[in-house]
N, C-alpha and C positions, 0 to 999 in steps of 0.2 A: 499741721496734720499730725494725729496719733500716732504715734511710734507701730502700731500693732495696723492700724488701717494702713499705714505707708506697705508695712511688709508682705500686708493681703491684698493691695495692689500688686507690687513689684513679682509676688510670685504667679499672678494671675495673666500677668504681661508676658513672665516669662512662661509659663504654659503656653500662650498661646500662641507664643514664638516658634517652640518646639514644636506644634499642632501642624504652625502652618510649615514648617520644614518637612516634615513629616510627610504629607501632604503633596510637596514641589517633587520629592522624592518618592515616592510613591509611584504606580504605573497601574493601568486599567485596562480589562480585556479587548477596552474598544480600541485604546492607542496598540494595544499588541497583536492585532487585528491588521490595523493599516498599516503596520510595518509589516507583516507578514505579506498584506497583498503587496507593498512597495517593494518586495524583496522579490515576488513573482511575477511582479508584472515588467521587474528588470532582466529575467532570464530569457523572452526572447529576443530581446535587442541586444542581451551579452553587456547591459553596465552592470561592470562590477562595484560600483561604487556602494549603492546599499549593503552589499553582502561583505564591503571592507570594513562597514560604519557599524552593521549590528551584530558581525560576529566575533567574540573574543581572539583573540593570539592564540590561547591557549584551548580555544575550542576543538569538540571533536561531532562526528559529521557520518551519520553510517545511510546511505541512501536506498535507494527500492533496489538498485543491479547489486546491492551487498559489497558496496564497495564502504571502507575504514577510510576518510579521511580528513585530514588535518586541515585548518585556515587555508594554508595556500593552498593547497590542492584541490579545494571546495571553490576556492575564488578563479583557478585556474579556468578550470571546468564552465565558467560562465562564459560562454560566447556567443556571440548572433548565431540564428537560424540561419543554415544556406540558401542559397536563393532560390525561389519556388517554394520556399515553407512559413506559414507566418501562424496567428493563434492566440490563442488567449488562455488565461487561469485566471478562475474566481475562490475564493475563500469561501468555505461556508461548513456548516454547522459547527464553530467553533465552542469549546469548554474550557474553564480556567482554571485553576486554583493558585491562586495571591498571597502570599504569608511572608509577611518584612523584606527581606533582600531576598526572596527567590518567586519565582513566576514561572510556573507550568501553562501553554498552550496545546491543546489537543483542537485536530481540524480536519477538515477534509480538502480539498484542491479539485475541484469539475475543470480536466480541461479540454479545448478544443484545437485540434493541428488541422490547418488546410495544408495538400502536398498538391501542387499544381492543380488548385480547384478541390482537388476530393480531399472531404472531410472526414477527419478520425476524433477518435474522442476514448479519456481515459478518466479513472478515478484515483485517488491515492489519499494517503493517511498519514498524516506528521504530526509527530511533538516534541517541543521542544523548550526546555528549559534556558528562562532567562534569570542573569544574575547581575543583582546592583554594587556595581562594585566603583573606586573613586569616583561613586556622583553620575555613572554612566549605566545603563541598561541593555546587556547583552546576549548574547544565544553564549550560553556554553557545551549544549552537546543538544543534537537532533539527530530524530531519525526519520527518514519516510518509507513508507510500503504503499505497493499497490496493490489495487483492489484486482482480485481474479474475477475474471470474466469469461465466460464461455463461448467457443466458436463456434461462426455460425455454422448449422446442421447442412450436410451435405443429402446429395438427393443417394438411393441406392436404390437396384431391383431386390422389392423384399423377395422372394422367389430363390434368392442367395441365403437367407434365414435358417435354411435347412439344411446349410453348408457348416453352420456353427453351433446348428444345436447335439448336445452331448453335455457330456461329465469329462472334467478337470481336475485334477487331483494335484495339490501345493507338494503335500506327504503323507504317509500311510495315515487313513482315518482323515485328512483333513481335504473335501471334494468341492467342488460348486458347481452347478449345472445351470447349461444354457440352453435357454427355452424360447420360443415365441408363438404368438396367439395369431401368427399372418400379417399383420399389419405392424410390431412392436417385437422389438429385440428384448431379454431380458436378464439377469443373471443370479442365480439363489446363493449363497454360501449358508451350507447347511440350512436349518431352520429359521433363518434371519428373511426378513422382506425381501422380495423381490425388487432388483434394481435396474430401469429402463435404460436400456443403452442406444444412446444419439449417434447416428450415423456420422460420418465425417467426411471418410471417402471411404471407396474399397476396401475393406480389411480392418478399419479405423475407426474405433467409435469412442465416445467419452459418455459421461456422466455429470447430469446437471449439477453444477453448482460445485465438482468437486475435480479440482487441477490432476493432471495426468491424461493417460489416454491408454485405452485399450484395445490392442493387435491381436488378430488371428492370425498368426503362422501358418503358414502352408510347404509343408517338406516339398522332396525335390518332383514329387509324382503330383501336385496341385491340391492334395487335399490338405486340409486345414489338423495340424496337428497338437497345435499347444495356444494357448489364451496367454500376453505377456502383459500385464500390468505393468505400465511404464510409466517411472515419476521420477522428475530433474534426471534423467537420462539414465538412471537407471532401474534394469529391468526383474521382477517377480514372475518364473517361469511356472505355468500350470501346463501338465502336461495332460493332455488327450486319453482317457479310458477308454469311452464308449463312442 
């Protein structure tokens, strides 16, 4: 054989060595998928085994309660349901982005908890970066959030409506007014849209779609004196003008 055809063999073999290493080495959003469900569908039986196999040593781990932590303390955390609670998590609408040794998954997690018969159900959001390190495929940092959701509307006598309607004032020049049309609670800040406010209980209403809750105060003689806009516990005091 040609000196020149042997070496455009030899380098064509060895491409395709490297192609297929490449290749074995490599990771697809489908396989980072089933590992994800394998990793959820281990939490409510509490094996930690998945979560000792795909998460690094030196991973880090920031969850939906905003808890920081490290491998063991993520592995720790994985235990069975107590008894009375069982359920399930499915993976779905997953996204990816793949580039040589690093692996982004973005996802969502629909799950379902039974608590002695009654059924709850939650949404959440994770992603998590995976990194090929000696030959092996790992999570090196995640985070999850959950999806807000809104509680459900409590019943009230609208007839109470007229208990809260007036003007609030945050600070001089800055007021919002509470109005209702009889059957619907509402609240202006300045010239901005009017915004329906959902009942909850007595005194208690919120706003679709948007975490917090909003309190009418009532001083010590029953009437309703100030609006307190309350979010992660704490409070934005409007006080009562009109």
């Amino acid at each position: 054989m040609h000196k020149t055809t042997a070496l455009f063999f030899a380098t064509v073999l060895a491409l395709a060595g490297l192609n297929s290493c490449k290749a074995k080495s490599g990771i697809t959003q489908e396989e980072l998928v089933r590992r994800t469900q394998e990793l959820v569908d281990a939490t409510a039986v509490g094996d930690q085994t998945p979560w000792k196999k795909y998460f690094a040593e030196d991973s880090m781990y920031f969850d939906e309660k905003g808890r920081n932590m490290n491998k063991a303390a993520l592995v720790a955390d994985i235990v069975p349901l107590p008894a009375g609670f069982g359920g399930s998590i499915k993976v779905a609408k997953a996204q990816s982005h793949i580039e040589g040794n690093v692996a982004i998954l973005s996802y969502d997690l629909d799950e379902t908890e039974t608590v002695y018969g009654q059924t709850m159900t939650a949404r959440y959001h994770g992603t998590d970066t995976w990194m090929r390190r000696n030959g092996a495929w790992q999570i090196i940092a995640g985070q999850m959030l959950r999806y807000y959701e809104d509680p459900a509307p409590g019943t009230i006598d609208v007839a109470r409506y007229r208990e809260y309607i007036g003007t609030y004032q945050l600070a001089p020049g800055v007021t919002l007014a509470v109005s209702s049309d009889g059957n619907q609670l509402y609240r202006q800040r300045g010239q901005r849209a009017k915004e329906m406010l959902v009942p909850e209980a007595p005194d208690i209403f919120f706003r679709k779609g948007v975490e917090g809750r909003l309190l009418f105060r009532r001083a010590q003689n029953g009437k309703v004196d100030a609006l307190i806009d309350r979010r992660n516990n704490e409070d934005i005091v409007w006080k009562r003008t009109t």
